[in-house]
C-alpha positions as CSV (number, residue, x, y, z in Angstrom):
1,X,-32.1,-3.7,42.6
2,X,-29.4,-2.6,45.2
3,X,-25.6,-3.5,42.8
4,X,-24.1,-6.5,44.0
5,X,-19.7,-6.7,44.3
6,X,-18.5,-10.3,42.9
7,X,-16.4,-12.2,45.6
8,X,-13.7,-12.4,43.0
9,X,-13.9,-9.6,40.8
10,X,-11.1,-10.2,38.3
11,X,-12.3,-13.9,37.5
12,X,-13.3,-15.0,34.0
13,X,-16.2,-16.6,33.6
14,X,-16.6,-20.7,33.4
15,X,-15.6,-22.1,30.1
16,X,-17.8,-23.2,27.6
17,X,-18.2,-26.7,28.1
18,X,-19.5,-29.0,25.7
19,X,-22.9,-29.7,28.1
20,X,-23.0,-25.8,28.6
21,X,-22.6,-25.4,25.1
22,X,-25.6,-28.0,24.4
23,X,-27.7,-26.2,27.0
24,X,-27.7,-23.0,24.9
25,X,-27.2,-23.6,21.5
26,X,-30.0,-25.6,20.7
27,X,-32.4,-24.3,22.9
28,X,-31.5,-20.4,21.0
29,X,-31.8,-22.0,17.9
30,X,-35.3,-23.5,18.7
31,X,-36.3,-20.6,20.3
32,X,-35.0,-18.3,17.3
33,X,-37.0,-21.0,14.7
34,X,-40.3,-20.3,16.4
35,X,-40.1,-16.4,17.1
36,X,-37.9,-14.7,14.5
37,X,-39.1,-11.7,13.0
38,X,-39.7,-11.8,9.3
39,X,-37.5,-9.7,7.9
40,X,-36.9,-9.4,4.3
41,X,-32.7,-9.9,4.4
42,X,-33.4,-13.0,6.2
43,X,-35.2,-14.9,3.1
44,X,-31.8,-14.5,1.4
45,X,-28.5,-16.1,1.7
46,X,-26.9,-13.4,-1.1
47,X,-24.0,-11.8,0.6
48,X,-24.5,-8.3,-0.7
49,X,-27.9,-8.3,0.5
50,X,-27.1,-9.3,4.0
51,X,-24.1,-7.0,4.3
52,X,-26.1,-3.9,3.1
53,X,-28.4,-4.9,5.7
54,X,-25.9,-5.5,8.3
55,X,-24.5,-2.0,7.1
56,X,-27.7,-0.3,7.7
57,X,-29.0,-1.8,10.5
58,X,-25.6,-0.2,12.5
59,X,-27.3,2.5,14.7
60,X,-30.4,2.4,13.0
61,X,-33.7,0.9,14.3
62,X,-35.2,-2.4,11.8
63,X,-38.5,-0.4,11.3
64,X,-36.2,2.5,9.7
65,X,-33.9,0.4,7.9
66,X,-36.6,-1.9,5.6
67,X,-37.8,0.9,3.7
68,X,-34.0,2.1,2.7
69,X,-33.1,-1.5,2.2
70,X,-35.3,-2.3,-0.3
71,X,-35.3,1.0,-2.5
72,X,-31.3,1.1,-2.0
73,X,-31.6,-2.7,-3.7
74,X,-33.8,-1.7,-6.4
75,X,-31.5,1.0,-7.0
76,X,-28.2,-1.0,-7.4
77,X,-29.2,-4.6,-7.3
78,X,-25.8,-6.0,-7.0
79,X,-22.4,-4.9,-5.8
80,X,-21.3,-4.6,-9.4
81,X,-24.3,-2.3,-10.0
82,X,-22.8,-0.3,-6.7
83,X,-19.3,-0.2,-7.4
84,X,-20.4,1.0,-10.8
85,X,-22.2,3.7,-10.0
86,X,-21.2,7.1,-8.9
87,X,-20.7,8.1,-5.3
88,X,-23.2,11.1,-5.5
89,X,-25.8,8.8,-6.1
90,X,-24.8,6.1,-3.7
91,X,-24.9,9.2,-0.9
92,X,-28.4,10.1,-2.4
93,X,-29.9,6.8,-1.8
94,X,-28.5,7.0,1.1
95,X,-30.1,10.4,2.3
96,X,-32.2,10.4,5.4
97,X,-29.6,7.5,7.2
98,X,-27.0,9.3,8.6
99,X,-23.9,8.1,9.4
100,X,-22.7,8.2,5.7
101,X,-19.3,7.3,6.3
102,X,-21.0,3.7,6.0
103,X,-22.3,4.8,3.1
104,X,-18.6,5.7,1.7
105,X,-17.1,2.7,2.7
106,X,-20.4,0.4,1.2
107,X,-19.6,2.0,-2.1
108,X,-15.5,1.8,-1.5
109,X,-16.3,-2.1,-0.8
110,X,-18.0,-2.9,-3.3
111,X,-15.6,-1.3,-5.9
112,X,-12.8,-3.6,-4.1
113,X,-14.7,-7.0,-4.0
114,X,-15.0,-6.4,-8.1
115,X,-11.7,-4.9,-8.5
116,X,-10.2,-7.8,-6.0
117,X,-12.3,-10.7,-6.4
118,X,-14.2,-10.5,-9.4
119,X,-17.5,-9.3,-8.2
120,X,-17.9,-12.3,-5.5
121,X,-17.7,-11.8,-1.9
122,X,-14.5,-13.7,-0.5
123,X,-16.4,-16.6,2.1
124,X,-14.3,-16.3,5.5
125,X,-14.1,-13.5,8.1
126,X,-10.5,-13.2,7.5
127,X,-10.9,-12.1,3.9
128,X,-14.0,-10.3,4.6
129,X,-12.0,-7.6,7.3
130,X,-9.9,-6.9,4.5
131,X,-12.6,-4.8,2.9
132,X,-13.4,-1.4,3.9
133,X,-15.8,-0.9,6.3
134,X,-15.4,-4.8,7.4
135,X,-15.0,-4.3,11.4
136,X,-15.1,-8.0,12.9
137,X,-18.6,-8.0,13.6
138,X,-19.5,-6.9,10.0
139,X,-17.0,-10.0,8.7
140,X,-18.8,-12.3,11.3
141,X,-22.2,-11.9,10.1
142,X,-21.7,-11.9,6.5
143,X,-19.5,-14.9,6.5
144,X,-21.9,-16.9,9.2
145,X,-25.4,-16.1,7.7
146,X,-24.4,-15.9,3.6
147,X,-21.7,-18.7,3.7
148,X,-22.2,-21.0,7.0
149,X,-18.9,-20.4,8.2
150,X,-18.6,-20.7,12.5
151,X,-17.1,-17.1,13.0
152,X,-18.9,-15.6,16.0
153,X,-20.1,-11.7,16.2
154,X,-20.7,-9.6,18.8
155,X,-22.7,-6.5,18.9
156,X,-24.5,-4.4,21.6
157,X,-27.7,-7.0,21.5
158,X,-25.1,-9.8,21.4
159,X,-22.5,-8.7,24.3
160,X,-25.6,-8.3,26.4
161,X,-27.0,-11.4,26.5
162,X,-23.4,-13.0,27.0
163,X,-22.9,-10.9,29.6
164,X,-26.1,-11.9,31.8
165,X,-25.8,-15.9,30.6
166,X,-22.2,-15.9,31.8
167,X,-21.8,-12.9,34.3
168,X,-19.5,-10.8,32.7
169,X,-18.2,-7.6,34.3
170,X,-17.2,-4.6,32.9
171,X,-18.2,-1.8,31.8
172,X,-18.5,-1.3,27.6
173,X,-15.7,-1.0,25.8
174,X,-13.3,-2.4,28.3
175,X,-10.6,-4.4,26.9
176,X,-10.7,-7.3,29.2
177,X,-14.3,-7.3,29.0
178,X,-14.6,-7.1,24.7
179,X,-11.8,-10.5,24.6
180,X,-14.3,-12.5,26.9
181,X,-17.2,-11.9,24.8
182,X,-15.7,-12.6,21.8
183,X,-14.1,-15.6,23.2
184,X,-17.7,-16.5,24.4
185,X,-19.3,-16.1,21.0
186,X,-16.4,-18.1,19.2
187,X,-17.2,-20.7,21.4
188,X,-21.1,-20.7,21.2
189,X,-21.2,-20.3,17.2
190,X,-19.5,-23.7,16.7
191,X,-21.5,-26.1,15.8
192,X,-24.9,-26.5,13.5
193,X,-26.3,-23.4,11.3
194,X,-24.1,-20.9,12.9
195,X,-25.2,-18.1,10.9
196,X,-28.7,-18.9,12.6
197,X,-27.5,-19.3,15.9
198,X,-25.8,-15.6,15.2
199,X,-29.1,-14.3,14.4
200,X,-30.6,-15.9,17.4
201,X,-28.3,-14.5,19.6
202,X,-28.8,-10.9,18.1
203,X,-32.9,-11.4,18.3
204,X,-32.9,-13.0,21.6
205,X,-30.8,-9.4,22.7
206,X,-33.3,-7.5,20.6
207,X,-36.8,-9.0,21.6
208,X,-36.2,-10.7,25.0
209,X,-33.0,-10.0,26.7
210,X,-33.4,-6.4,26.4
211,X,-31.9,-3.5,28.4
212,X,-34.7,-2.6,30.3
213,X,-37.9,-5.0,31.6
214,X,-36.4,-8.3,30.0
215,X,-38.1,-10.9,29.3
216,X,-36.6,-13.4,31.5
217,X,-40.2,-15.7,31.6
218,X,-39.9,-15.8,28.3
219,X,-36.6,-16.4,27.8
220,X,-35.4,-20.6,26.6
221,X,-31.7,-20.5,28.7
222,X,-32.7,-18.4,31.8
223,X,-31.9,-21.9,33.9
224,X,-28.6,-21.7,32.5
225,X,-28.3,-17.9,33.1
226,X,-25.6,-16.3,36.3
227,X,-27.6,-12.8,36.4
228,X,-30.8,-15.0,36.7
229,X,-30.0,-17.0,39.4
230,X,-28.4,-14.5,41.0
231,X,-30.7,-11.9,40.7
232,X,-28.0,-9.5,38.8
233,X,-30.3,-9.2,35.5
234,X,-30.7,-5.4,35.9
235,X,-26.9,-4.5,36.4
236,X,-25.7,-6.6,33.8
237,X,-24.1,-5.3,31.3
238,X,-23.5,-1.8,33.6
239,X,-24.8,1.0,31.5
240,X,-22.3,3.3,29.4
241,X,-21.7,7.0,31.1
242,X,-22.5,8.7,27.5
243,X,-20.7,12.4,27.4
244,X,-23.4,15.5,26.9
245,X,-23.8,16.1,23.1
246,X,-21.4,19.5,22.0
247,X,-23.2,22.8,20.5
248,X,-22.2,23.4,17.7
249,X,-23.2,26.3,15.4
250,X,-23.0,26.8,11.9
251,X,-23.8,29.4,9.3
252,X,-25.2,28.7,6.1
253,X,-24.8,30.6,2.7
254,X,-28.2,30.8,1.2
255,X,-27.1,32.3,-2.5
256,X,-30.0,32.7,-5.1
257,X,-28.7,33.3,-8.5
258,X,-31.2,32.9,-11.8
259,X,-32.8,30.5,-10.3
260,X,-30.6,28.6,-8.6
261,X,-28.2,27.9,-5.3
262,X,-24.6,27.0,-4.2
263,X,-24.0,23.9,-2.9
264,X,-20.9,22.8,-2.1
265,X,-19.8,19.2,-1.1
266,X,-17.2,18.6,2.8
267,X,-14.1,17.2,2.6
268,X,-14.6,13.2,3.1
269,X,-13.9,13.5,6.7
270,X,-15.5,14.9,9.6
271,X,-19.0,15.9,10.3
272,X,-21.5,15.5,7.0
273,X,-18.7,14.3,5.0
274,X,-18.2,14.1,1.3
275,X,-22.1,15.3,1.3
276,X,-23.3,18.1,-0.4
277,X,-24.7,21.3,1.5
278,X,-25.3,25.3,1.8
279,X,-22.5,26.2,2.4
280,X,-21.4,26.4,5.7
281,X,-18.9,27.7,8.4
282,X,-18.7,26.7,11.8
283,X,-19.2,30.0,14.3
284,X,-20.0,30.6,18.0
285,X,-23.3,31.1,19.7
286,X,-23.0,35.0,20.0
287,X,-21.4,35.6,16.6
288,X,-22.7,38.3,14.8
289,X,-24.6,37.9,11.4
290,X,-22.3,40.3,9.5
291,X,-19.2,38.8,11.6
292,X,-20.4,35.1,10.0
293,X,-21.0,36.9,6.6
294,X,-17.2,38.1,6.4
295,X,-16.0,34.1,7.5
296,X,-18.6,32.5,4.7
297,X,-16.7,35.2,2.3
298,X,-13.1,33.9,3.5
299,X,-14.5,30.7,3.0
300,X,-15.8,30.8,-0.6
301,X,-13.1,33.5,-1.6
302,X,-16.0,35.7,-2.6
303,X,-17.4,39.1,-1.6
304,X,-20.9,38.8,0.3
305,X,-23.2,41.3,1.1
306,X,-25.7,39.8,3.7
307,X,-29.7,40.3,2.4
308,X,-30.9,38.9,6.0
309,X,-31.2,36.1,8.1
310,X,-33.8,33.9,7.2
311,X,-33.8,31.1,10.1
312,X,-32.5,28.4,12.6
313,X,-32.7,24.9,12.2
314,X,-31.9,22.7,14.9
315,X,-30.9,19.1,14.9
316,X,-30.4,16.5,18.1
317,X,-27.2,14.5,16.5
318,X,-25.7,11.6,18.5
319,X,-22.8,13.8,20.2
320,X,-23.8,17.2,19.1
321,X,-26.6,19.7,19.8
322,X,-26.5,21.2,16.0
323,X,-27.8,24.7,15.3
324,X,-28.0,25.7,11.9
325,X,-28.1,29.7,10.9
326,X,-29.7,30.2,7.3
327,X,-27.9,34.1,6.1
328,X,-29.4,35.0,2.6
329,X,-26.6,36.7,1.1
330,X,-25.6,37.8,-2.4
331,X,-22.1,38.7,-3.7
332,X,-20.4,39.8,-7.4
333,X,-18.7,37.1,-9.4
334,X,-20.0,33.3,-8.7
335,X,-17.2,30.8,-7.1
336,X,-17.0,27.7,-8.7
337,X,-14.4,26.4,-6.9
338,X,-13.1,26.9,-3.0
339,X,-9.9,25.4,-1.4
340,X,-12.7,24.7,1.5
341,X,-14.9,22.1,-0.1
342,X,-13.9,19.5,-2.8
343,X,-16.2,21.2,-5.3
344,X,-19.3,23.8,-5.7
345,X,-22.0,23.7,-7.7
346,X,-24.9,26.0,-8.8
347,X,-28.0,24.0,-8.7
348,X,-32.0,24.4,-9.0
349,X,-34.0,22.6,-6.3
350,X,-35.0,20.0,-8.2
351,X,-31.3,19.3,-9.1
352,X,-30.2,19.6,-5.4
353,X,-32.6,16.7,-5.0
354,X,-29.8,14.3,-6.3
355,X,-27.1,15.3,-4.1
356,X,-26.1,13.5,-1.4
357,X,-27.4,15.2,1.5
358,X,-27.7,14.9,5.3
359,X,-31.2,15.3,6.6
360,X,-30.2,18.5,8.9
361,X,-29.4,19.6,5.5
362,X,-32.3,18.9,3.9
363,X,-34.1,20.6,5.9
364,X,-31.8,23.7,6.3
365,X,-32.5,23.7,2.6
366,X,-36.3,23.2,2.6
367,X,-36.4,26.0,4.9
368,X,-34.8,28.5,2.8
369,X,-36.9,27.7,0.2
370,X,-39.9,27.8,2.5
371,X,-39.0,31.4,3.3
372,X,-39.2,31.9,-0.6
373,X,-35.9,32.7,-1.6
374,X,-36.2,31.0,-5.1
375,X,-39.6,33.3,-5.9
376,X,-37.9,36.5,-5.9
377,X,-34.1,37.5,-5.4
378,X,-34.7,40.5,-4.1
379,X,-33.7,41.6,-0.3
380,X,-35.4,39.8,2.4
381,X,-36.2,41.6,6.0
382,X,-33.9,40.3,9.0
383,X,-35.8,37.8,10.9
384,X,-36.6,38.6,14.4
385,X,-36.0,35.0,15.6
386,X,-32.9,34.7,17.7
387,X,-30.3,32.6,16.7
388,X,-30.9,28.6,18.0
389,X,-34.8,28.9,18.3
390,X,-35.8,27.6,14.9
391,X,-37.2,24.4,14.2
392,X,-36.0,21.1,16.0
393,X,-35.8,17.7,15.0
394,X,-34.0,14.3,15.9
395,X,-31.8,12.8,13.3
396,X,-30.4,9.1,13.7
């Protein structure tokens, strides 16, 4: 479908009247009561349950996220159980995710709504942002769908519904654009169950009005819909011009020592952080093995001798193409401590199970210990394999 140029492309969409905001509301809700997915945070109106869900479900597919939300619940049943309980494990129930900055801020959160408010989530929005990790979408959702209250949210399911119903240009991210939706949904959610209606709107997005092949037969308001009747389905909302994903390289310290490895655990920001890991340095493409050696040496303030290289792992992140460079090395004294890392640890496999770990390292890790470095300590033969051609993987 050939893009169309409004006649007046500054204008705001209509306002929400009260008969457009009759033509949509109930029809989403009635459509919502007969087609909603049964999902398991949805037979619950207990607001830690909901907000770990909304926490997960943050670019991460539903299928994924049911498993993790119910072992992460049986794990820490309430937010007292997860603001009691150490980050490590939080980060460890947590593995195979990603994005664990969500993961730091769930377990910051919780320890605030005990700390602040007793151990009970505060009912409104506007106490809700307060809390780490609360964006105003996160606030909207908890507050409409655990405590009733009409606060609207938008997210990318949301904005693109609102933008077809009501013709909304822009492209993502655009100021001008964001205040319209979010006017939009403030006006929608008022009303009857607006926690439901929330939900609607996000499942409608999800199952009907989706980005590509919509459903527009199928979908309860497409009378009431501007892209519909003008044909404009397909270029609203315009898609987002994503930047190509950055190499990046990095070389891992594979250290056997009686049995066990060195870990050590990021600083808490940046890529992978506060999670435990070989340890690592960032290096370029051509960098030599013994040249990466001599920087993982600076970086644990230890003397390494480099045994071989053992593999490359590589993982598709969302903006980075992520090599990872496995050196088995050995050195004199252990470190057990390195201005690089908050702290290192010497740790048998099964141990290094309970660490907080990202899945690219996890599998760094289980490759290493597929190339048998725990059954013998003695020198291993360079590998042949050039560096980047190991195994590859997607991680969300």
């Amino acid at each position: 479908m050939s893009p169309r140029k409004r006649t007046d492309p500054g204008a705001l969409p209509p306002p929400v009247t009260p008969e457009r905001h009759a033509a949509l509301h109930g029809p989403l809700l009635a459509w919502y009561d007969r087609n909603k997915r049964d999902l398991p945070w949805r037979r619950t109106r207990d607001p830690y349950a909901i907000w770990l869900s909304e926490v997960m479900l943050q670019q991460t597919q539903v299928a994924t996220v049911i498993p993790y939300w119910e072992r992460f619940l049986a794990r820490f049943p309430t937010v007292k159980a997860l603001a009691a309980a150490p980050l490590d494990d939080v980060l460890s129930g947590w593995k195979g995710l990603g994005y664990y900055t969500r993961a730091r801020n769930l377990h910051r959160a919780a320890q605030e709504v005990v700390e602040r408010f007793g151990g009970k989530f505060p009912a409104t929005a506007e106490e809700l942002i307060t809390l780490p990790g609360f964006g105003r979408y996160t606030a909207g959702a908890v507050a409409s769908i655990a405590f009733g209250e009409p606060a609207p949210i938008v997210d990318g399911n949301v904005a693109r519904v609102l933008s077809r119903l009501f013709e909304v240009e822009g492209l993502p991210g655009d100021r001008d654009r964001e205040a319209t939706l979010w006017a939009l949904a403030t006006a929608l959610v008022q009303g009857e169950r607006p926690g439901d209606f929330n939900q609607a709107l996000m499942e409608h997005g999800a199952t009907t009005c989706r980005p590509e092949s919509p459903l527009c037969l199928l979908c309860p308001v497409r009378d009431g819909c501007f892209a519909y009747r003008k044909g404009r389905v397909d270029e609203l909302p315009p898609a987002k011009v994503r930047a190509a994903p950055r190499k990046l390289f990095l070389a891992l310290a594979v250290w056997p020592h009686a049995g066990t490895l060195l870990f050590a655990r990021r600083a808490d920001k940046g890529l992978f952080g506060g999670l435990w890991e070989l340890p690592a340095v960032e290096v370029e493409e051509e960098t030599s093995e013994a040249d990466a050696t001599q920087r993982l040496s600076t970086t644990l303030g230890a003397a390494l001798t480099l045994e071989g290289t053992l593999d490359s792992v590589r993982r598709q992140l969302t903006h980075r193409d992520l090599t990872l460079r496995l050196l088995r090395v050995s050195g004199g004294p252990r470190p057990t401590h390195s201005t690089a890392f908050q702290e290192l640890r010497w740790c048998t496999p099964q141990e290094a199970e309970a660490l907080g770990m990202s899945t690219a390292m996890q599998r760094a890790l289980d490759a290493a210990l597929g190339h048998g470095v725990m059954a013998s300590e003695a020198p291993v033969a360079p590998a042949k394999k050039a560096p980047g051609r190991g195994r590859k993987a997607t991680e969300r």
